[in-house]
LOVEXDO-299822 format. One record per residue (C-alpha): residue in one letter; x, y, z; residue number from 1. Coordinates in Angstrom, 2 decimals. Layout:
// LOVEXDO-299822
   type        xx        yy        zz   seq
      A         X         Y         Z   NUM
...
//
This chain:
// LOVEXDO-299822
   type        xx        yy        zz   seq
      X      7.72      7.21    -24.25     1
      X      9.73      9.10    -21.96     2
      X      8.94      8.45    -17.96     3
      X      6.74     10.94    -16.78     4
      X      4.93     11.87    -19.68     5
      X      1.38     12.61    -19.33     6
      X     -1.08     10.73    -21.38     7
      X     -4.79     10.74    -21.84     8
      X     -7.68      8.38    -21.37     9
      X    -11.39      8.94    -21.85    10
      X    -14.13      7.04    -20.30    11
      X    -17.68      7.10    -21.62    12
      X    -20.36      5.47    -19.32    13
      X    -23.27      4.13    -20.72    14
      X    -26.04      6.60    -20.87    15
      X    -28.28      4.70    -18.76    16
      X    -26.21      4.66    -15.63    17
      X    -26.99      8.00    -14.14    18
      X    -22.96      9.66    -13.11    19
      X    -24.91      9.96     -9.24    20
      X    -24.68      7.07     -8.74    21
      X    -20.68      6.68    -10.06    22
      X    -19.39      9.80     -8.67    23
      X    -21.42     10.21     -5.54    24
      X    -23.42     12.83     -4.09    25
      X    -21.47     15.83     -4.52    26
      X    -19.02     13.98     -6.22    27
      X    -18.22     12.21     -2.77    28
      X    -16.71      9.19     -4.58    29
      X    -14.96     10.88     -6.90    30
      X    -12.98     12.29     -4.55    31
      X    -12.34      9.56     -2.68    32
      X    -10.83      8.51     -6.19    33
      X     -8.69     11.71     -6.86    34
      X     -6.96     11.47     -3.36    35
      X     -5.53      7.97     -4.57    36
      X     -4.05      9.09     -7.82    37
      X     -2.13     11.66     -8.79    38
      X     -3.53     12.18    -11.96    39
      X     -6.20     14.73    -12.90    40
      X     -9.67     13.41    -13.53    41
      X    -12.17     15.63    -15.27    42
      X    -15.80     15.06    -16.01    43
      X    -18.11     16.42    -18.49    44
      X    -21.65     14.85    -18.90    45
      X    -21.03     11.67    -18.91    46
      X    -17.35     11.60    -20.49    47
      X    -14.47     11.17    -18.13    48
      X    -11.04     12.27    -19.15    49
      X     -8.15     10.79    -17.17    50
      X     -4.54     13.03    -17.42    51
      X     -1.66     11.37    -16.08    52
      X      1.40      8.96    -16.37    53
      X     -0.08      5.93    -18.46    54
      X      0.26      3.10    -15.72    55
      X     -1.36      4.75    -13.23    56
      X     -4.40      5.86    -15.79    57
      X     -4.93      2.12    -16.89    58
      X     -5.24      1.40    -13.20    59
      X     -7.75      4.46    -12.93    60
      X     -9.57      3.07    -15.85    61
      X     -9.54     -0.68    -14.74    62
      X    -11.11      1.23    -11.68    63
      X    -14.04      2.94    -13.18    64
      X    -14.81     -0.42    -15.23    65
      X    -14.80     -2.07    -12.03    66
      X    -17.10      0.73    -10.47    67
      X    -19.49      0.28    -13.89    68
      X    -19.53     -3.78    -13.81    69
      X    -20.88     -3.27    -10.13    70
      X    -23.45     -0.74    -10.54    71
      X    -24.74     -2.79    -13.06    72
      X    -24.62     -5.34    -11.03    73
      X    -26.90     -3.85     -8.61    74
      X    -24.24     -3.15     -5.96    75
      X    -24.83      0.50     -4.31    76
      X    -21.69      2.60     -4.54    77
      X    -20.38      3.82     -1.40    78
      X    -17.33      5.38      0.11    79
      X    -15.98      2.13      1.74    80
      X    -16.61     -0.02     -1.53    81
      X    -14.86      2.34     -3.66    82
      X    -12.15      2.28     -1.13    83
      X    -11.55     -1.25     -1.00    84
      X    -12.28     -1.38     -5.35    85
      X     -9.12      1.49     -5.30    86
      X     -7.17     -1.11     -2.93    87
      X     -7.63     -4.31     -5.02    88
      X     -6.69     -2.34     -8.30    89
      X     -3.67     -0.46     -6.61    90
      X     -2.49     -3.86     -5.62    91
      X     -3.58     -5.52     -8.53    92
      X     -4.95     -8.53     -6.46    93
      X     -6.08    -11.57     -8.83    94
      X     -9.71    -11.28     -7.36    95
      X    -11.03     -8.27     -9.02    96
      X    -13.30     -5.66     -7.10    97
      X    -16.59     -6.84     -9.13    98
      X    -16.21    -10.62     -8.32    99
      X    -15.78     -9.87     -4.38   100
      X    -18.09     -7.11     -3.78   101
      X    -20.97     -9.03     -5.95   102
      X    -21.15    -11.74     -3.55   103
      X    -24.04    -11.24     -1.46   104
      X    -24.46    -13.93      1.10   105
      X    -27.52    -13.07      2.91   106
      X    -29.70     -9.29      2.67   107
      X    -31.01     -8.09      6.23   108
      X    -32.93     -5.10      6.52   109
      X    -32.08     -3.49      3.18   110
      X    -27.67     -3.77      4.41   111
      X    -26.10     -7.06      1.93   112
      X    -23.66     -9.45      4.07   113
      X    -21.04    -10.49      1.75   114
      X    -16.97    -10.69      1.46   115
      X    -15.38     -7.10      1.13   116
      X    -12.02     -8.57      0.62   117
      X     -9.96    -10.68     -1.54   118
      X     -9.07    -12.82      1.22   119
      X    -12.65    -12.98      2.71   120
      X    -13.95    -14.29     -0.66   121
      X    -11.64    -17.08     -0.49   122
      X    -12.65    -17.40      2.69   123
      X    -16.70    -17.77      1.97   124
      X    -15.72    -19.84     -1.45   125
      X    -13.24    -22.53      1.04   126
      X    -16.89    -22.72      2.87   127
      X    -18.72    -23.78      0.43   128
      X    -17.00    -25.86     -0.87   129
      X    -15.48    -28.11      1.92   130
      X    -16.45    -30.05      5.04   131
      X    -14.43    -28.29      7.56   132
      X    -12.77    -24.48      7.21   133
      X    -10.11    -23.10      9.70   134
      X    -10.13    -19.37      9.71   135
      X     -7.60    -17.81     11.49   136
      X     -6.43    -13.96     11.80   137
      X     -6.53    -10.91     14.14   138
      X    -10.08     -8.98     15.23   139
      X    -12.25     -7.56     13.14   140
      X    -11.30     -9.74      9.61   141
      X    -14.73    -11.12      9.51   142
      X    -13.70    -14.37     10.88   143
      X    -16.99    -15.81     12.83   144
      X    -19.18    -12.75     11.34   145
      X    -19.08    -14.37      7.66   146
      X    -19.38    -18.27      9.30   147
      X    -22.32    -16.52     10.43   148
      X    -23.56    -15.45      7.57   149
      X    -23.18    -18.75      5.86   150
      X    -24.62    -20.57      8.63   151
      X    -27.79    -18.52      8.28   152
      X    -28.07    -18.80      4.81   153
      X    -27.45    -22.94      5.26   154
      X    -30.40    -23.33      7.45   155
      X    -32.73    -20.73      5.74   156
      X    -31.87    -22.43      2.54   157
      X    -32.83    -25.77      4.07   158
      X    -29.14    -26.95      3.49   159
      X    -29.01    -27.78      6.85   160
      X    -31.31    -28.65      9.62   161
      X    -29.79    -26.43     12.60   162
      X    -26.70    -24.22     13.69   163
      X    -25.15    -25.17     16.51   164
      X    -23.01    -22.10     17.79   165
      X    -19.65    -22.92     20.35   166
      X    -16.87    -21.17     21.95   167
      X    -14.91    -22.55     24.78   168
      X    -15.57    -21.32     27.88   169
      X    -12.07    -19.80     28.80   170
      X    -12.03    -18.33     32.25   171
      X    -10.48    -14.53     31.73   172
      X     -9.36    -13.57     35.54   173
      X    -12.60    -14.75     37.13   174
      X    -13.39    -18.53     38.19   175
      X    -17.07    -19.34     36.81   176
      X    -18.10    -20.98     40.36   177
      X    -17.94    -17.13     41.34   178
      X    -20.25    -15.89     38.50   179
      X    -23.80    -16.00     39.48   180
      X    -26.50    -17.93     38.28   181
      X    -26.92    -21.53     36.41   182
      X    -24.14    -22.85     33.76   183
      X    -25.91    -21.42     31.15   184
      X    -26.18    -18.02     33.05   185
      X    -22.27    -18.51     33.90   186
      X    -20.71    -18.80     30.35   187
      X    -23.19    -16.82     28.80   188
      X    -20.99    -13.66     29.11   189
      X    -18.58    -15.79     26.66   190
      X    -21.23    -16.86     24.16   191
      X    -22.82    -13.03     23.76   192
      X    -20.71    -12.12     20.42   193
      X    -22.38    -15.54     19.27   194
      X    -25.84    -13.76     20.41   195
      X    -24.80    -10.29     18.77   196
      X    -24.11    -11.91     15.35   197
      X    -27.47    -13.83     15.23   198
      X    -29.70    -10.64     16.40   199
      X    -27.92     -8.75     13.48   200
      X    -28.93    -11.59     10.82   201
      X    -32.08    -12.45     11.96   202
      X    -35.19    -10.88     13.14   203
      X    -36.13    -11.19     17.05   204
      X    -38.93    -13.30     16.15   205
      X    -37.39    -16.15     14.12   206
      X    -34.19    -15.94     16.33   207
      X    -36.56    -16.87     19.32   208
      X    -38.72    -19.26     17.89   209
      X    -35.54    -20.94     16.68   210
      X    -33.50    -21.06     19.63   211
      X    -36.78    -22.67     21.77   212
      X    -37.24    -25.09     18.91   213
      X    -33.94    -25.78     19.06   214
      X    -33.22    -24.92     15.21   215
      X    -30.10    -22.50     16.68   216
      X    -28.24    -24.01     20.12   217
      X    -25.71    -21.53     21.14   218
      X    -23.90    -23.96     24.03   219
      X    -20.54    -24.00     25.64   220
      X    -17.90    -26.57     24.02   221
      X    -18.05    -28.62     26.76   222
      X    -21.57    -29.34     25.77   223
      X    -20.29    -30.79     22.49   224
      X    -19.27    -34.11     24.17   225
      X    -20.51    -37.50     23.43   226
      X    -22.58    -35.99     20.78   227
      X    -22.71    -36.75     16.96   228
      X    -24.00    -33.77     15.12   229
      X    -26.32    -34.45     11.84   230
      X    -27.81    -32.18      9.23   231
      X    -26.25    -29.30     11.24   232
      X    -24.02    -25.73     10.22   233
      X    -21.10    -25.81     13.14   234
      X    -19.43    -22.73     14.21   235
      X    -16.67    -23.01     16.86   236
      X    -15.76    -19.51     17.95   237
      X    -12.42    -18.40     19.61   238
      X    -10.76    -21.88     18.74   239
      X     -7.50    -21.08     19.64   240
      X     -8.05    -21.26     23.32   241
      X     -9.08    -24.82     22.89   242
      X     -6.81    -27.87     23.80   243
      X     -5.98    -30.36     21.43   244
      X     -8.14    -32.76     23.32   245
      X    -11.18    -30.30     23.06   246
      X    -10.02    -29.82     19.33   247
      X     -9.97    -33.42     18.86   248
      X    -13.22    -33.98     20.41   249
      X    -15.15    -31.41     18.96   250
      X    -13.90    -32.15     15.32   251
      X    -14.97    -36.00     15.85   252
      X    -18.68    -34.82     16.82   253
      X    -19.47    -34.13     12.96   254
      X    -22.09    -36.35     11.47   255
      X    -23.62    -36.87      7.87   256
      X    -24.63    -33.39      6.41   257
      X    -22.85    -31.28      8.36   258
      X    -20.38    -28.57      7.90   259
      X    -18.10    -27.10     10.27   260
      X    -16.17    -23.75     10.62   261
      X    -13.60    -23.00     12.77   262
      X    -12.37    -19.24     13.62   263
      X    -10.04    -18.28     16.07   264
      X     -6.59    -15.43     16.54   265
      X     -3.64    -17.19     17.73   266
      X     -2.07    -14.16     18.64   267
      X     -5.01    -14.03     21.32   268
      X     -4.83    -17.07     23.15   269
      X     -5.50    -16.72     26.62   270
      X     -4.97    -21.03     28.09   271
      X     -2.83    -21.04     30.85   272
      X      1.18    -20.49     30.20   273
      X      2.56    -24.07     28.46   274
      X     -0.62    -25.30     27.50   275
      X     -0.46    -25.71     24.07   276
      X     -3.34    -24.25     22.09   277
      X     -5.62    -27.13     20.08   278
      X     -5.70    -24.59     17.12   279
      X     -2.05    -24.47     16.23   280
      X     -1.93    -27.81     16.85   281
      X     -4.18    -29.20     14.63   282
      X     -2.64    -26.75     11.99   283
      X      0.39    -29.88     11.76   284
      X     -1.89    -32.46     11.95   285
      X     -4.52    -31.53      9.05   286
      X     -3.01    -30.05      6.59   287
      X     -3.52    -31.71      3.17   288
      X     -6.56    -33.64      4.11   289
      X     -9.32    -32.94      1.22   290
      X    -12.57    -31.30      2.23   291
      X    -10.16    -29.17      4.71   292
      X     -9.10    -26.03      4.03   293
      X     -7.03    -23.29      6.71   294
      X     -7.96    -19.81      5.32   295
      X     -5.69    -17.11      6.95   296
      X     -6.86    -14.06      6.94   297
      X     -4.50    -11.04      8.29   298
      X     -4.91     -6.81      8.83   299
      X     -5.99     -6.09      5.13   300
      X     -9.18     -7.94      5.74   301
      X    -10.32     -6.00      9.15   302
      X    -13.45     -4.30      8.49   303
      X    -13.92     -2.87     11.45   304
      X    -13.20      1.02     11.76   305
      X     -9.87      2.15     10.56   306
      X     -8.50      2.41     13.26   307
      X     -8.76     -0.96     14.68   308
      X     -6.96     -1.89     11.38   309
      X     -4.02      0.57     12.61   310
      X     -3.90     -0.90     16.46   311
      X     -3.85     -4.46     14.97   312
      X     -0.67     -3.30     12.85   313
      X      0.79     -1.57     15.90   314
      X      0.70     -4.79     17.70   315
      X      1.88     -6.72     15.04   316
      X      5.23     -4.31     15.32   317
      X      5.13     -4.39     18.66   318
      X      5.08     -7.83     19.30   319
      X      7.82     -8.33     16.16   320
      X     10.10     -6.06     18.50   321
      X      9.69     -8.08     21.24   322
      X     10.63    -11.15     19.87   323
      X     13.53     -9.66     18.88   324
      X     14.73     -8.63     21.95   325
      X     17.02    -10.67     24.42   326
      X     15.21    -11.76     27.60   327
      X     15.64     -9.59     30.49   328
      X     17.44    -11.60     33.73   329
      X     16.07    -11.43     36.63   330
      X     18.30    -10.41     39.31   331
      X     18.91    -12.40     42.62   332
//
């Protein structure tokens, strides 16, 4: 076959998956689908008929299989799915679209929580199956939202006992003594994303009668010493503006039937200049230990609006150029 020639592939889906739901309202999806290819799709009933140069209509039709396996599945169809299914296939990414999206951690008010990545389903699979999980990548990749997620679904499970929630306290311009109020009211400006993430995956009702229980402790790291935590889910937030000594400490409070996960950017850290941050440190002194695992997680995982995906790229070049520029004298 001669390159460019235009083949032909026809699709039949099953009769009892209505095309709706495949091609959208409107045929939403399906445009969403056309505007990634260049070949021609047509549809009539409920045969579609692929035109175009035969690599690119495999990938189409590894697509729609995809699409079918998770419809059937259960999983609703919508424009950001079929987005990230066209991704995965386009990059032909050894996860497949039907065994990331299909992995439905915990259902709140009708919306699934669940990896919408490759590299987020690693990330929820290193979870649960090891003792201790470093995440690490830029905003909006799902870092603490899916530790989360599985922390929830721990303790509602009865897997563990509690969640104890944790970020360092890192003081951003302002000295806490200044802030108003008790401790508690002092960092709790840096443990409200915590607070966010919970109100999201729980109802106001159980969140409260948890958190006076003490079921859920959202506390400041500092508040992590001298203990030995038991039969609990542990999520340290924003790790990379620990110390190693903080690092150290908190990682020696885990007890019997516990799990820890620990997030953090270390593009983002914000210790004082020369203070070396606990994350990348412990990054040397872990690695290889079983029940471990670092998962890194980078701008093809943000699932925040597009755009933040774009600014964290435009960064990423920025700060790429900088490093590659001699430093500037001062003068004197």
């Amino acid at each position: 076959m001669s390159q460019g020639e235009i083949k032909e592939l026809k699709i039949l889906v099953p009769g009892n998956q209505p095309m709706i739901n495949l091609l959208g309202q409107r045929d939403e999806l399906l445009k969403i689908i056309e505007s990634a290819f260049h070949s021609s799709i047509m549809v009539r009933g409920n045969e579609i008929t692929i035109f175009g140069e035969e690599e690119e209509i495999e990938t189409i039709g590894k697509l729609f299989e995809e699409l079918l396996t998770l419809l059937s599945s259960g999983v609703v169809l919508t424009a950001d799915s079929v987005q990230r299914a066209i991704h995965m296939v386009k990059e032909k990414e050894e996860l497949k679209p039907s065994e990331v999206l299909t992995d439905i951690i915990i259902t709140r008010r009708g919306k699934a929580i669940g990896p919408k990545t490759p590299n987020q389903k690693r990330y929820v699979e290193a979870i649960r199956n090891n003792t201790i999980v470093f995440s690490i990548g830029p905003a909006g990749t799902g870092k603490t939202y899916l530790a989360m997620a599985m922390a929830v679904k721990a303790l509602l499970t009865k897997e563990v006992g509690r969640i104890i929630l944790t970020r360092p306290a890192v003081e951003a311009g302002e000295k806490l003594g200044f802030l108003p109020g008790d401790l508690y009211q002092k960092v709790d400006p840096y443990l409200r994303p915590l607070y966010d993430c919970l109100y999201e995956m729980l109802d106001v009702e159980t969140f409260t009668r948890y958190m006076d229980q003490g079921i859920i402790e959202v506390a400041p790291l500092a508040y992590m010493r001298g203990r030995t935590l038991n039969d609990s889910f542990i999520v340290l937030d924003e790790a990379q503006n620990t110390s190693p000594e903080q690092m150290k400490m908190f990682l020696t409070r885990l007890g019997f039937g516990s799990k820890a996960v620990i997030t953090g950017d270390i593009t983002q850290i914000d210790l004082p200049e020369g203070q070396p941050s606990g994350m990348n440190v412990v990054r040397e002194i872990l690695q290889g230990i079983e029940g471990i695992e670092f998962v890194y997680l980078d701008e093809r995982d943000v699932v925040r609006h597009k755009i933040v995906q774009k600014i964290v790229q435009a960064y990423q070049r920025y700060d790429a150029q900088q490093k590659g520029k001699p430093a500037v004298g001062r003068g004197g």
